[in-house]
MOPAC internal coordinates of N, CA, C and O (Angstrom, degrees):
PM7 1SCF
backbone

  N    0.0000 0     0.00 0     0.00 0    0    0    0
  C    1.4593 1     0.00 0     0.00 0    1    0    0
  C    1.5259 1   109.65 1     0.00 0    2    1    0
  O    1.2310 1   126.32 1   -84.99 1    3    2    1
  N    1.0268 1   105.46 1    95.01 1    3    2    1
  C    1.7609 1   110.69 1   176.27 1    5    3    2
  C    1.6101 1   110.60 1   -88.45 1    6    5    3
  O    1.2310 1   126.85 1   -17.24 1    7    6    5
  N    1.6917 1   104.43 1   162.76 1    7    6    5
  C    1.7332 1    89.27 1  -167.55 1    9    7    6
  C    1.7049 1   110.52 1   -67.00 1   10    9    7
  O    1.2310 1   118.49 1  -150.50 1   11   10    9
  N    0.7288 1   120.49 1    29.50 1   11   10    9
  C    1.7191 1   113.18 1   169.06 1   13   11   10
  C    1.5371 1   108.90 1   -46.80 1   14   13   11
  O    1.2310 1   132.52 1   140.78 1   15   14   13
  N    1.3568 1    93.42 1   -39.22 1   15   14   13
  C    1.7356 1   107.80 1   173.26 1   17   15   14
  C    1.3594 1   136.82 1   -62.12 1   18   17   15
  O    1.2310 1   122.21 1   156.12 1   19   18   17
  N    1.0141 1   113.38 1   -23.88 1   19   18   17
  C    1.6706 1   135.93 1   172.37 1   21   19   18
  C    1.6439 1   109.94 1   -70.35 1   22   21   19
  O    1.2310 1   117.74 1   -81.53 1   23   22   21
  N    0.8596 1   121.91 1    98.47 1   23   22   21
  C    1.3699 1   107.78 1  -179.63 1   25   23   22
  C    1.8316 1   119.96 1   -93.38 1   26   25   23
  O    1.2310 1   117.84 1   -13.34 1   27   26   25
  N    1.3827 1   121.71 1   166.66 1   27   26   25
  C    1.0657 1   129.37 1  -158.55 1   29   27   26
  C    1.6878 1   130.07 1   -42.42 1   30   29   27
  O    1.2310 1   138.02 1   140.64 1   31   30   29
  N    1.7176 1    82.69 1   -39.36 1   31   30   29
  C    1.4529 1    96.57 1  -173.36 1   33   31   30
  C    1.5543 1   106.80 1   -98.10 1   34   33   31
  O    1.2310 1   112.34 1  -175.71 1   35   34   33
  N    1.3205 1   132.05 1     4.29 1   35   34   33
  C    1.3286 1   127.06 1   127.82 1   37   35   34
  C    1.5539 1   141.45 1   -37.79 1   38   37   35
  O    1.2310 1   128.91 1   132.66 1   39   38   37
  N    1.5654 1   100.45 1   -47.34 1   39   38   37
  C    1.4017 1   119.22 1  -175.30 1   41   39   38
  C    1.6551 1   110.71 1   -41.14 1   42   41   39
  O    1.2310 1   119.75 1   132.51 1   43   42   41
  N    1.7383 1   118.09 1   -47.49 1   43   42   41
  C    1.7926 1   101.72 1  -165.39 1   45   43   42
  C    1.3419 1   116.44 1   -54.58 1   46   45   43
  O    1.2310 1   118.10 1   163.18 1   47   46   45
  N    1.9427 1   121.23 1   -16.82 1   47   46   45
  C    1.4762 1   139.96 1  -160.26 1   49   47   46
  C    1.5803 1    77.69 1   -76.16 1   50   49   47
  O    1.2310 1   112.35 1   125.23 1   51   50   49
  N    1.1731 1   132.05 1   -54.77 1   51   50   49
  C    1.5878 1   132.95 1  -146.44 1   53   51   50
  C    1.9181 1    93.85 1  -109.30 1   54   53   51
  O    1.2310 1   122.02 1  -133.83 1   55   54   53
  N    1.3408 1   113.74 1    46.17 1   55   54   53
  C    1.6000 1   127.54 1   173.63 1   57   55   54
  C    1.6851 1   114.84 1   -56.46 1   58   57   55
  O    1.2310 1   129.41 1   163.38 1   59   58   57
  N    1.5267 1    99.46 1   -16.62 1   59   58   57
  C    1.9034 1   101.39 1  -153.61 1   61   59   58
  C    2.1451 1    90.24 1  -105.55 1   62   61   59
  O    1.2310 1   130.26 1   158.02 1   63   62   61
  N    1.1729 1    97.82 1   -21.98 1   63   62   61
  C    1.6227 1   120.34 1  -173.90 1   65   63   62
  C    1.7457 1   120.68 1   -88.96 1   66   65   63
  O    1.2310 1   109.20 1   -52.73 1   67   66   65
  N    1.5472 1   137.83 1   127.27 1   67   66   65
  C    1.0221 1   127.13 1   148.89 1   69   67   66
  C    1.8089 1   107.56 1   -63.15 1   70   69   67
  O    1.2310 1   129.71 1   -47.90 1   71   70   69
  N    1.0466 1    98.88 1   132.10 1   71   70   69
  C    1.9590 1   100.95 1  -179.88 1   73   71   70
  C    1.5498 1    94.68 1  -104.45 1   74   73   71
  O    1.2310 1   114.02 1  -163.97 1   75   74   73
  N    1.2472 1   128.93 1    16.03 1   75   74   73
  C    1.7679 1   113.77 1   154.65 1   77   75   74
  C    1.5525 1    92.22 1   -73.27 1   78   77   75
  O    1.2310 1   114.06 1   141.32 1   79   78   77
  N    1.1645 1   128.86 1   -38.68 1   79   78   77
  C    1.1210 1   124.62 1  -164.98 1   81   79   78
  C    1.4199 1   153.73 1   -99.27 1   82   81   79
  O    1.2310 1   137.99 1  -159.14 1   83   82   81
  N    1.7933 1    82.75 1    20.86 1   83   82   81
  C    1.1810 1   103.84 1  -169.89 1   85   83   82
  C    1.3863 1   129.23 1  -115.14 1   86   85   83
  O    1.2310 1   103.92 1   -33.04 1   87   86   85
  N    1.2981 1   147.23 1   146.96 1   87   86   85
  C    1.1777 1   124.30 1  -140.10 1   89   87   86
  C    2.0216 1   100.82 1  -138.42 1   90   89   87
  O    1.2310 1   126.77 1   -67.32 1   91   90   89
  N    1.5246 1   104.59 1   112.68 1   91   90   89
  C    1.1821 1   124.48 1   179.28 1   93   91   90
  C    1.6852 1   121.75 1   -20.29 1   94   93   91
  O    1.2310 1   130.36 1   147.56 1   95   94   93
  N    1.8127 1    97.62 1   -32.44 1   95   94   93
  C    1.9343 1   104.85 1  -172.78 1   97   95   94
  C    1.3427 1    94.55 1  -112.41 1   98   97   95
  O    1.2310 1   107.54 1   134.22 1   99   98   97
  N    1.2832 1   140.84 1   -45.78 1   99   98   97
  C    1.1499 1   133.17 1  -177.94 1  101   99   98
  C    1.0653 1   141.58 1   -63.13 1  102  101   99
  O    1.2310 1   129.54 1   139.33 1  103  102  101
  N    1.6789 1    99.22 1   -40.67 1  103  102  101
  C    2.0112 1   124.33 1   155.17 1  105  103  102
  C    1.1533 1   144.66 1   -77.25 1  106  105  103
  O    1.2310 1   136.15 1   166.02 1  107  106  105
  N    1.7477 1    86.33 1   -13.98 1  107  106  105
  C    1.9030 1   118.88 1   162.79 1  109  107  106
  C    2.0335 1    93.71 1    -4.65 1  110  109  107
  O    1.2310 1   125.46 1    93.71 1  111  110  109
  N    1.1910 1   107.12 1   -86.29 1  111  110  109
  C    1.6172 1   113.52 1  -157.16 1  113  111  110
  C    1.2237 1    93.69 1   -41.39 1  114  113  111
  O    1.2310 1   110.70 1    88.39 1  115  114  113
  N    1.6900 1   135.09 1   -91.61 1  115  114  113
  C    0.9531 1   149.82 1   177.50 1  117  115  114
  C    1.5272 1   105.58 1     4.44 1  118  117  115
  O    1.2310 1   127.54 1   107.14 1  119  118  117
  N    1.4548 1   103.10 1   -72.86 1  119  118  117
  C    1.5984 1   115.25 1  -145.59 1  121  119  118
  C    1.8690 1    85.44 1   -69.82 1  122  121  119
  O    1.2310 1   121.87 1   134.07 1  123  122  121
  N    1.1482 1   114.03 1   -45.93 1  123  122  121
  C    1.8949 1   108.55 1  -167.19 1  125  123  122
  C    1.2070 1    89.00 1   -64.39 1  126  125  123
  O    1.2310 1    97.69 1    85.62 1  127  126  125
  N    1.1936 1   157.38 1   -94.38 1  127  126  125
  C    1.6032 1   165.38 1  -153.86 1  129  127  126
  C    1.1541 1    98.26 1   -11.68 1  130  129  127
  O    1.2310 1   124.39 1   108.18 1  131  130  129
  N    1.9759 1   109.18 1   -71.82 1  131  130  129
  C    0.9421 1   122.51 1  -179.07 1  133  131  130
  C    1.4117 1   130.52 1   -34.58 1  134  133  131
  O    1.2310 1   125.44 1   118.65 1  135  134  133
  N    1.2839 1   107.15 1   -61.35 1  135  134  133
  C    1.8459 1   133.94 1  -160.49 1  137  135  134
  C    2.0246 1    89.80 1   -69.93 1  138  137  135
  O    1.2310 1   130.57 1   120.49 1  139  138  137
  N    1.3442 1    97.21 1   -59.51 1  139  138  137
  C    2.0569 1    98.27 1   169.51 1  141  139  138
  C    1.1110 1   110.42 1   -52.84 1  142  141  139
  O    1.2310 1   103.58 1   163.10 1  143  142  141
  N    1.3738 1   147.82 1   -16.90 1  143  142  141
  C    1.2016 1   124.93 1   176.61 1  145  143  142
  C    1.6958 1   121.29 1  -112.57 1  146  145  143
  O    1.2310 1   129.36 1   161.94 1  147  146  145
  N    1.3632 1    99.56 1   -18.06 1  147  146  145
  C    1.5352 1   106.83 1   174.17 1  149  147  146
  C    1.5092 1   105.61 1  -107.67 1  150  149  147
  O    1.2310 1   114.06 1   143.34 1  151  150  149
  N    1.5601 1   128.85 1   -36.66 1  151  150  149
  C    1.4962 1   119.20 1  -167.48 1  153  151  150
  C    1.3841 1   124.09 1   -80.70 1  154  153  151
  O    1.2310 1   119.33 1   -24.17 1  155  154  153
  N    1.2596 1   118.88 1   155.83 1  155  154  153
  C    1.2802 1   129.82 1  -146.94 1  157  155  154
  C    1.6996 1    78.45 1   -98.31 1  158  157  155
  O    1.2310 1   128.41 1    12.01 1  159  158  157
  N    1.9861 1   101.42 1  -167.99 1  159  158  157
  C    1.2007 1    93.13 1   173.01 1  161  159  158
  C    1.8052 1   135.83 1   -68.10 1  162  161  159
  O    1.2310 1   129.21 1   155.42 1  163  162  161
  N    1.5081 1    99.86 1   -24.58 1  163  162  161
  C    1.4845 1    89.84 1  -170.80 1  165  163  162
  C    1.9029 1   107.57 1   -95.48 1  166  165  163
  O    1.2310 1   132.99 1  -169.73 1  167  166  165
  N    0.8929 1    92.50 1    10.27 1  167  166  165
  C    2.0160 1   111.64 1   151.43 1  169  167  166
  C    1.2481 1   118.31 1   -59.89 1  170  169  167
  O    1.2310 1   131.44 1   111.03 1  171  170  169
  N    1.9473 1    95.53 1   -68.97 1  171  170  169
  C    1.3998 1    85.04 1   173.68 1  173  171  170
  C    1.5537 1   127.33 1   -69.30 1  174  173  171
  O    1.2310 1   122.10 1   133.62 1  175  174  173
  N    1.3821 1   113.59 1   -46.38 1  175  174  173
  C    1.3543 1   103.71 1   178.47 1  177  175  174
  C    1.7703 1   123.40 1   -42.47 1  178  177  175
  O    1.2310 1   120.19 1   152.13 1  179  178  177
  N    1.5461 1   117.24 1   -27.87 1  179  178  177
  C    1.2620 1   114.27 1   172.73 1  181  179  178
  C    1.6283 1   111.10 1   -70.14 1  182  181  179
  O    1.2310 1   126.55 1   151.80 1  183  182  181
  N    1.1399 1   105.01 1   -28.20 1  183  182  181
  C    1.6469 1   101.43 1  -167.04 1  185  183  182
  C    1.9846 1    97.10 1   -89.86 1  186  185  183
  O    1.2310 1   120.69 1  -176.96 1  187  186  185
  N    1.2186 1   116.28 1     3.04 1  187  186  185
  C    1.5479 1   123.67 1  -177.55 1  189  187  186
  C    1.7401 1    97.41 1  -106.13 1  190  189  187
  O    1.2310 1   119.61 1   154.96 1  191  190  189
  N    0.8410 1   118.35 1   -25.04 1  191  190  189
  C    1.3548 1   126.49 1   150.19 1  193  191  190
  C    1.1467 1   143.13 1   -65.22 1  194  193  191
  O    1.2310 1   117.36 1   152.69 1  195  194  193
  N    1.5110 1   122.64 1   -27.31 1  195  194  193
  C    1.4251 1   136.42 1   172.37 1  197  195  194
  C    1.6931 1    97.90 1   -83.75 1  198  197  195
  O    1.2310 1   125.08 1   138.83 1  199  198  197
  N    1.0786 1   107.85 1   -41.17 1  199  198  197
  C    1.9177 1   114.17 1  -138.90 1  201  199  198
  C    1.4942 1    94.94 1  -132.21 1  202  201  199
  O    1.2310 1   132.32 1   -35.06 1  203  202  201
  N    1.6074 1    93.80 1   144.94 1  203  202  201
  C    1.3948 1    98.79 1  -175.22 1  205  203  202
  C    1.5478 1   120.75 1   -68.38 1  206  205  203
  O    1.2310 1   121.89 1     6.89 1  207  206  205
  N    1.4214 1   113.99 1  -173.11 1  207  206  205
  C    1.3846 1   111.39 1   174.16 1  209  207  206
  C    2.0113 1   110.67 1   -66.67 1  210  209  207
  O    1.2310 1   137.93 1   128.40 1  211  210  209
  N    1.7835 1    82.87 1   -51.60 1  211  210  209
  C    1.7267 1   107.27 1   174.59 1  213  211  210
  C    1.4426 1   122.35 1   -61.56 1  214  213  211
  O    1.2310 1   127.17 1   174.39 1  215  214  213
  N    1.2567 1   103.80 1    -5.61 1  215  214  213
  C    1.7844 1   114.19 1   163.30 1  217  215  214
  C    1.2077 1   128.37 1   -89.99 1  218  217  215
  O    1.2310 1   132.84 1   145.92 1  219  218  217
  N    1.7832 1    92.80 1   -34.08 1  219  218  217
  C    1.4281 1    94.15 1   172.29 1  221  219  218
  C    1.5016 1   117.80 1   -88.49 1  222  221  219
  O    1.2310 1   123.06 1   145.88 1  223  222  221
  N    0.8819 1   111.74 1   -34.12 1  223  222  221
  C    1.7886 1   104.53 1   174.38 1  225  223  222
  C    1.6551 1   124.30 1   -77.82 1  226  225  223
  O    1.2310 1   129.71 1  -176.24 1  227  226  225
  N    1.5012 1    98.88 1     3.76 1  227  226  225
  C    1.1410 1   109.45 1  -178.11 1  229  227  226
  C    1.7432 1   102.92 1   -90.60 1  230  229  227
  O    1.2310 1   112.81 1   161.47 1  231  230  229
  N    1.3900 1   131.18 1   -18.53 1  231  230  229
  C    1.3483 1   151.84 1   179.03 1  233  231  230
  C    1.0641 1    76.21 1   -70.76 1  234  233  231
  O    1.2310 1   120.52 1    81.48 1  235  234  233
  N    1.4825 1   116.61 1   -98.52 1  235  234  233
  C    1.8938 1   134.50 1  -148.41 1  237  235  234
  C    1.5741 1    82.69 1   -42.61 1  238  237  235
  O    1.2310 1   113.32 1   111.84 1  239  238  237
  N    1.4859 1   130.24 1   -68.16 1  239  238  237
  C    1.4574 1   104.71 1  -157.76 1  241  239  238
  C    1.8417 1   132.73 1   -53.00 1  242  241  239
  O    1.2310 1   123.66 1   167.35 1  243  242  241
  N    1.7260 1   110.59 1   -12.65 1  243  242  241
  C    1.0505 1   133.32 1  -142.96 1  245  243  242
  C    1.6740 1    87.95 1  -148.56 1  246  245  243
  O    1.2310 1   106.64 1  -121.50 1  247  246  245
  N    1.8238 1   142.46 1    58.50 1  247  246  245
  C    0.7809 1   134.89 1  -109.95 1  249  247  246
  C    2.1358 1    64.28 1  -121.75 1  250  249  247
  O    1.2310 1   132.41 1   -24.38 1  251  250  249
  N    1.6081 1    93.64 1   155.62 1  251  250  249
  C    1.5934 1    96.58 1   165.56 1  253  251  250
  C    1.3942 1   114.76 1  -101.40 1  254  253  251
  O    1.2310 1   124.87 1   -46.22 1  255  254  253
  N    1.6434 1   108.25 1   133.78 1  255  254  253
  C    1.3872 1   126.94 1  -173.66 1  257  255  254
  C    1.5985 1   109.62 1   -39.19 1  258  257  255
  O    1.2310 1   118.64 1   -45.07 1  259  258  257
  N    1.1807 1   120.19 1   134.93 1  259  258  257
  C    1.3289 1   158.69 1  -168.92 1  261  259  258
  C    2.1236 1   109.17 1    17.69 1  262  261  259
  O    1.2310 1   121.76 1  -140.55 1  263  262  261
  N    1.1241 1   114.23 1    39.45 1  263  262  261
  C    1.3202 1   138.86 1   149.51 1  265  263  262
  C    1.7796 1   140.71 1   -69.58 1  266  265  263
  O    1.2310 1   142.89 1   151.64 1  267  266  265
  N    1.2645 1    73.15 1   -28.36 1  267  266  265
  C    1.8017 1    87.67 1   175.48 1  269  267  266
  C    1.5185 1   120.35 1  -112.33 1  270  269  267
  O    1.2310 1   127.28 1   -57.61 1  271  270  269
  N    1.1776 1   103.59 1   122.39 1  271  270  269
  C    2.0499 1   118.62 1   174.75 1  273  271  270
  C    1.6280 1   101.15 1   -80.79 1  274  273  271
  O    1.2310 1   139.28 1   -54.33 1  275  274  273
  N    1.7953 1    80.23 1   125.67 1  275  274  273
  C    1.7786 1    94.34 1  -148.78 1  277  275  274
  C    1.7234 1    93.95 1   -67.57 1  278  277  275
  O    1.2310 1   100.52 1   170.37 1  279  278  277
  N    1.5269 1   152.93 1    -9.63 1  279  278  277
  C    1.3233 1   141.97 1   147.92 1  281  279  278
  C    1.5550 1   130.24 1   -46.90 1  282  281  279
  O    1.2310 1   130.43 1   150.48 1  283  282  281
  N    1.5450 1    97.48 1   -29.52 1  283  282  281
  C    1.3226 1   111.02 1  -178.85 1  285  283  282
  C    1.6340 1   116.56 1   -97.03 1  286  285  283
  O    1.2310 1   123.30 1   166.02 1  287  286  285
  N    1.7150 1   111.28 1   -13.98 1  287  286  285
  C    1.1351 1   111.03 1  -176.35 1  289  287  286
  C    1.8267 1    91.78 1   -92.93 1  290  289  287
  O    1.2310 1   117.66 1   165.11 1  291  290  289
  N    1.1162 1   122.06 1   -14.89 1  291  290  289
  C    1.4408 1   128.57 1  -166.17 1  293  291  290
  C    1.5815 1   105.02 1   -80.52 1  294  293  291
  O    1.2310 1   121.06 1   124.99 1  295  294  293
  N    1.4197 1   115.59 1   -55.01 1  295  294  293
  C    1.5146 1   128.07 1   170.33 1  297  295  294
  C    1.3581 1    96.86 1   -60.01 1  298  297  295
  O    1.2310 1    89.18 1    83.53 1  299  298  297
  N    1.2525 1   167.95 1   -96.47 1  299  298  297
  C    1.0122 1   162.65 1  -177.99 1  301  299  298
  C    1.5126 1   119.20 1    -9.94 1  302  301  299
  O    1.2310 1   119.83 1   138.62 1  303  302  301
  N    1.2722 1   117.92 1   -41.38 1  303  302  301
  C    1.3406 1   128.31 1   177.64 1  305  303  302
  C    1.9864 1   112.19 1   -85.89 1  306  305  303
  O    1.2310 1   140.70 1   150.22 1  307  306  305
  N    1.2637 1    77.45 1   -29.78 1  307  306  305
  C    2.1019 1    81.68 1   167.63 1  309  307  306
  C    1.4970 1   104.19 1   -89.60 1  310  309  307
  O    1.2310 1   113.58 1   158.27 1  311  310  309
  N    1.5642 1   129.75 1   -21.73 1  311  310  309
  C    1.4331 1   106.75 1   165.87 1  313  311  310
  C    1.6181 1   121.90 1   -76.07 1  314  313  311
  O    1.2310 1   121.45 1   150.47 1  315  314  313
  N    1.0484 1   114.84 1   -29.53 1  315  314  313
  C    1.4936 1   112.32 1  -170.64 1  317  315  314
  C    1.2084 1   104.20 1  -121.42 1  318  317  315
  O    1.2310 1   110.67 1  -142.62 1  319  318  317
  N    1.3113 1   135.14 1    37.38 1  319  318  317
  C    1.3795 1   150.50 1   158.80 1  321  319  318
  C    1.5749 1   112.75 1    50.94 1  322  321  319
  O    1.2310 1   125.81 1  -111.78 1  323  322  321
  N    1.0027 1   106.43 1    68.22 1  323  322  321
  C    1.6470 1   115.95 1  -165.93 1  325  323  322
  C    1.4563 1    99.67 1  -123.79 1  326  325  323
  O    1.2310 1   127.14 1   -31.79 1  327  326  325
  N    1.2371 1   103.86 1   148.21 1  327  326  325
  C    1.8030 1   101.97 1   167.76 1  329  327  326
  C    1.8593 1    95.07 1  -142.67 1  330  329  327
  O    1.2310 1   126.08 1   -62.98 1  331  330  329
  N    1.6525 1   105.92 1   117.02 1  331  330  329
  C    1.3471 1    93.41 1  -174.17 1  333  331  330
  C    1.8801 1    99.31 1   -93.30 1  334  333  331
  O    1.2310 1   121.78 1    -9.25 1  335  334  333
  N    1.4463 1   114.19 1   170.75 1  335  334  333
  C    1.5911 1   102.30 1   175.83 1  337  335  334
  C    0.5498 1   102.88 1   -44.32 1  338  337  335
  O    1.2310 1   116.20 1     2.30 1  339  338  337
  N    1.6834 1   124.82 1  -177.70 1  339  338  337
  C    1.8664 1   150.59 1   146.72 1  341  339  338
  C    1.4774 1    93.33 1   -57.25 1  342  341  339
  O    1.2310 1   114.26 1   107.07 1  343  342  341
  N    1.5831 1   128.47 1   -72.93 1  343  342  341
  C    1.4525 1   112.95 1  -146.97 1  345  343  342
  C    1.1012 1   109.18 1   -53.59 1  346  345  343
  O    1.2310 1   123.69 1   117.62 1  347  346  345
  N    1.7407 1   110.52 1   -62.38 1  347  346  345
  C    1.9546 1   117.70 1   157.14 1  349  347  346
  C    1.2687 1   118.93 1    14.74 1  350  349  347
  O    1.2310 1   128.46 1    88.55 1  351  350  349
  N    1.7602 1   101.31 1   -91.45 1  351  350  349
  C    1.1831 1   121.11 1   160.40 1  353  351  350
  C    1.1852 1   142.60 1   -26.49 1  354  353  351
  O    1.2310 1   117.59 1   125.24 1  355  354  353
  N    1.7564 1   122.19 1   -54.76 1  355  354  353
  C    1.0524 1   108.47 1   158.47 1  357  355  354
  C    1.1032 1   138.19 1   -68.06 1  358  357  355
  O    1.2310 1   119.69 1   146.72 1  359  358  357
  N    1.5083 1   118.19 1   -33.28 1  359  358  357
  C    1.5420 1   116.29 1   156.03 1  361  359  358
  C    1.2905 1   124.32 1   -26.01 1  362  361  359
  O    1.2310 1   124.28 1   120.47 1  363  362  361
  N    1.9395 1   109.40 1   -59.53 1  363  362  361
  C    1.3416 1    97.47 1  -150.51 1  365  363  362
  C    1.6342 1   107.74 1   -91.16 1  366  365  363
  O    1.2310 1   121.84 1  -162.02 1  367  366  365
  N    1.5757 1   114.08 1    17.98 1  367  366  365
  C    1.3217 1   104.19 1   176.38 1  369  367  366
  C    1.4904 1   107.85 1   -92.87 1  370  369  367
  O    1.2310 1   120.37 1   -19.23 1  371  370  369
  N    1.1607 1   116.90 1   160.77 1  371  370  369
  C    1.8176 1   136.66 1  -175.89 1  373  371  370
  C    1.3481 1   119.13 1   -89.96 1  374  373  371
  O    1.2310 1   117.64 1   -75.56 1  375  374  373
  N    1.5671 1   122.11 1   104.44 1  375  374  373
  C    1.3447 1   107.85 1  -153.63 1  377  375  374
  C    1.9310 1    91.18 1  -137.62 1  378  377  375
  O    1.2310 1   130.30 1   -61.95 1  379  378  377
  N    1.0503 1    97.74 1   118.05 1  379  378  377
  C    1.8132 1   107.71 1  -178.59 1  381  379  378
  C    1.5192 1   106.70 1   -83.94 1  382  381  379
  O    1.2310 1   113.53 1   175.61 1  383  382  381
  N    1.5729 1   129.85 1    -4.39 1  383  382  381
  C    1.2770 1   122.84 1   124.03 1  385  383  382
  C    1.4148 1   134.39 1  -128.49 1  386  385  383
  O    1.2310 1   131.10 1   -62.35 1  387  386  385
  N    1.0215 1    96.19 1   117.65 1  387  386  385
  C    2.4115 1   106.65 1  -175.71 1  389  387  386
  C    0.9426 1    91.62 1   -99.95 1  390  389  387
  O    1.2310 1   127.22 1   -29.14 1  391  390  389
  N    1.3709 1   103.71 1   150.86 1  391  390  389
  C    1.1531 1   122.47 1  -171.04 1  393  391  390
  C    1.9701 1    95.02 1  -103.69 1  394  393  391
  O    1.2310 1   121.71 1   -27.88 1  395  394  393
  N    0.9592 1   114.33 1   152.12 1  395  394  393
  C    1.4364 1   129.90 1   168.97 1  397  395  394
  C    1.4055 1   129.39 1  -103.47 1  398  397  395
  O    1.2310 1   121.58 1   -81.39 1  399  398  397
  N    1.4078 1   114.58 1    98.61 1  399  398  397
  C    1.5591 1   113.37 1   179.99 1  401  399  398
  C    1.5159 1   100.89 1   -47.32 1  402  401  399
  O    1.2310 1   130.31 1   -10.71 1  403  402  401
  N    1.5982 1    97.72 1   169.29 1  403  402  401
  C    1.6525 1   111.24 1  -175.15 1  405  403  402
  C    1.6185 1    93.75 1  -120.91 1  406  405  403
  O    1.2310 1   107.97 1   -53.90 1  407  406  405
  N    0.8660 1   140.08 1   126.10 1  407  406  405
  C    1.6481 1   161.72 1  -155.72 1  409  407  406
  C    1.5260 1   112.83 1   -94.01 1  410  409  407
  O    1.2310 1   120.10 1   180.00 1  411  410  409

């Protein structure tokens, strides 16, 4: 499945990505993360269409490091009844200031 499948008005979710080049099984994580945190509703419904239910909650459960805006990773976890750890969690949210332990 090459992105032939991705269609246009998907692409702003995948802003950081060329999507000629992206590949439906391999980018799986990427592209769901993505599409859940930037796509509107008929985003998601396209990306609920490609990908299973168990694919997608298998992302949110298994969330990628610091990609996810911790409201959007939170709503996500109250739709499909997921609770990922705390550490998880904090990792995988996106934070333009972290704080830095002192060693």
């Amino acid at each position: 499945m090459r992105n032939k499948l991705i269609p246009k008005f998907v692409a702003p979710c995948l802003w950081s990505c060329n999507i000629n080049k992206l590949d439906l099984q391999k980018d799986k994580q990427l592209i769901i993360t993505q599409v859940l945190n930037y796509g509107d509703e008929k985003r998601v419904q396209w990306l609920y269409s490609v990908y299973s239910e168990k694919d997608i909650k298998n992302v949110v459960n298994h969330p990628m490091r610091g990609l996810w805006f911790d409201k959007v990773l939170n709503f996500w976890e109250i739709i499909l009844s997921i609770r990922v750890p705390k550490k998880t969690r904090r990792k995988a949210i996106f934070d333009i200031n972290p704080v830095f332990s002192k060693r």
